[in-house]
C-alpha positions in Angstrom: -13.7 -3.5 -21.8 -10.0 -2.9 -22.5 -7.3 -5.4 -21.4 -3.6 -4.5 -20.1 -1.4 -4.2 -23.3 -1.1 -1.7 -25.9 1.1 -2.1 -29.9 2.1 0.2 -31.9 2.3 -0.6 -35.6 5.0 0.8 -38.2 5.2 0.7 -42.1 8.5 -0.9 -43.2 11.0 -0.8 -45.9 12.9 -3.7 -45.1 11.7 -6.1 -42.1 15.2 -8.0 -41.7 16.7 -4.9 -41.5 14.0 -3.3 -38.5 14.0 -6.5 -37.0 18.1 -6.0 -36.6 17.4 -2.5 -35.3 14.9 -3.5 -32.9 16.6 -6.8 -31.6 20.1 -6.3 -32.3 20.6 -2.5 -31.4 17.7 -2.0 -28.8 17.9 -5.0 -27.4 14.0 -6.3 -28.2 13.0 -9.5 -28.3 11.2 -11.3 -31.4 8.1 -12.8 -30.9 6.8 -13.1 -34.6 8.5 -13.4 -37.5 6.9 -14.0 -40.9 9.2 -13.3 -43.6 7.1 -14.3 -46.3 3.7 -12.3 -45.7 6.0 -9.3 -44.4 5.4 -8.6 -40.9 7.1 -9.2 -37.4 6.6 -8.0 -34.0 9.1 -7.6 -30.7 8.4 -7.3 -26.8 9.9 -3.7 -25.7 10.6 -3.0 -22.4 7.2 -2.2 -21.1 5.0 -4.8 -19.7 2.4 -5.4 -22.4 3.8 -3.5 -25.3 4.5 -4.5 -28.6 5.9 -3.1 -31.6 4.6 -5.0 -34.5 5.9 -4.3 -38.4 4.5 -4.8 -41.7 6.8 -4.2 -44.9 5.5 -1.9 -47.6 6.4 -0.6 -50.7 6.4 3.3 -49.7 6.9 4.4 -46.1 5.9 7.7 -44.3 7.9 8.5 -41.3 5.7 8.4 -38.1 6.0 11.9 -36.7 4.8 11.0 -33.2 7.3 8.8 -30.8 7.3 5.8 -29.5 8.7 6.8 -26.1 10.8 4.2 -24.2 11.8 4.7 -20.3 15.1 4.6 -18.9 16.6 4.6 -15.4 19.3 6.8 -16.3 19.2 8.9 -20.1 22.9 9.4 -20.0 24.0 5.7 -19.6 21.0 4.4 -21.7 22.3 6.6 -24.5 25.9 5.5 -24.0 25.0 1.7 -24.3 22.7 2.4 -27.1 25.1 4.4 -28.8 27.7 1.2 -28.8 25.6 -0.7 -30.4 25.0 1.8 -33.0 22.0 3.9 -32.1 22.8 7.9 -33.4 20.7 10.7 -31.7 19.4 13.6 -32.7 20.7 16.5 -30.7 20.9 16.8 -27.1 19.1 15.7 -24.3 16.3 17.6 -23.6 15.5 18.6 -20.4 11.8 19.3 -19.1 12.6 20.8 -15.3 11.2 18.5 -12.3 9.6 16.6 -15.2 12.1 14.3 -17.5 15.0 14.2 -19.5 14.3 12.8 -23.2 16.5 11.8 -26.3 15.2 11.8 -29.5 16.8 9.0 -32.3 15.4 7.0 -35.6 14.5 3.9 -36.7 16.2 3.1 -40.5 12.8 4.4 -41.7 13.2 6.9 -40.3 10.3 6.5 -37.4 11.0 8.6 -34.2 11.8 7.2 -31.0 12.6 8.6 -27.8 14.3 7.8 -24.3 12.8 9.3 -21.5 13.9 9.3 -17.9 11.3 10.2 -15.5 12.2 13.1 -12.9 8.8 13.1 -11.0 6.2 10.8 -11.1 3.0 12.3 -12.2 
């Protein structure tokens, strides 16, 4: 019934500015961009997932996280950090499970690095 893919959708204040967030500092790539009706999606990392965004007038902050996997949290977060990514406090570290790192989107959206310790 299902097929291989999942998106995740976000409310937007400003899509040039996500889209500069998502490609420029993350590294995404665009695959739609419609500046006139106000949405936009990017390929992330994972095979078959997309991040799509629509602009709107008021925004509320997703509270859940779009998790992202890393080989390694500490250089992921270096690079990121370059490019002008700023965490929220330190790695957190779930023994013999994963390592996570928790940072924003400019609306505020929370994201997360995870690096896998044990495969489940």
């Amino acid at each position: 019934m299902y097929r291989s893919g999942v998106s995740v959708w976000y409310s937007v204040s400003n899509l040039e500015r996500t889209l500069e967030f998502y490609s420029g500092k993350l590294g995404f790539e665009v695959i739609f961009h419609d500046p006139e009706g106000g949405m936009a999606m990017v390929n992330t990392n994972t095979k078959d997932c997309v991040l799509g965004f629509s602009e709107a007038e008021t925004v509320e902050p997703a509270t859940s996280s779009t998790v992202f996997e890393v080989v390694n949290i500490e250089e992921a977060m270096k690079q990121l950090g370059e490019s002008g990514v700023t965490f929220i406090g330190e790695v957190e570290h779930i023994p013999g499970m994963a390592k996570l790192a928790t940072f924003v989107d400019p609306d505020g959206h929370n994201l997360m690095l995870a690096e896998t310790l044990a495969e489940l």
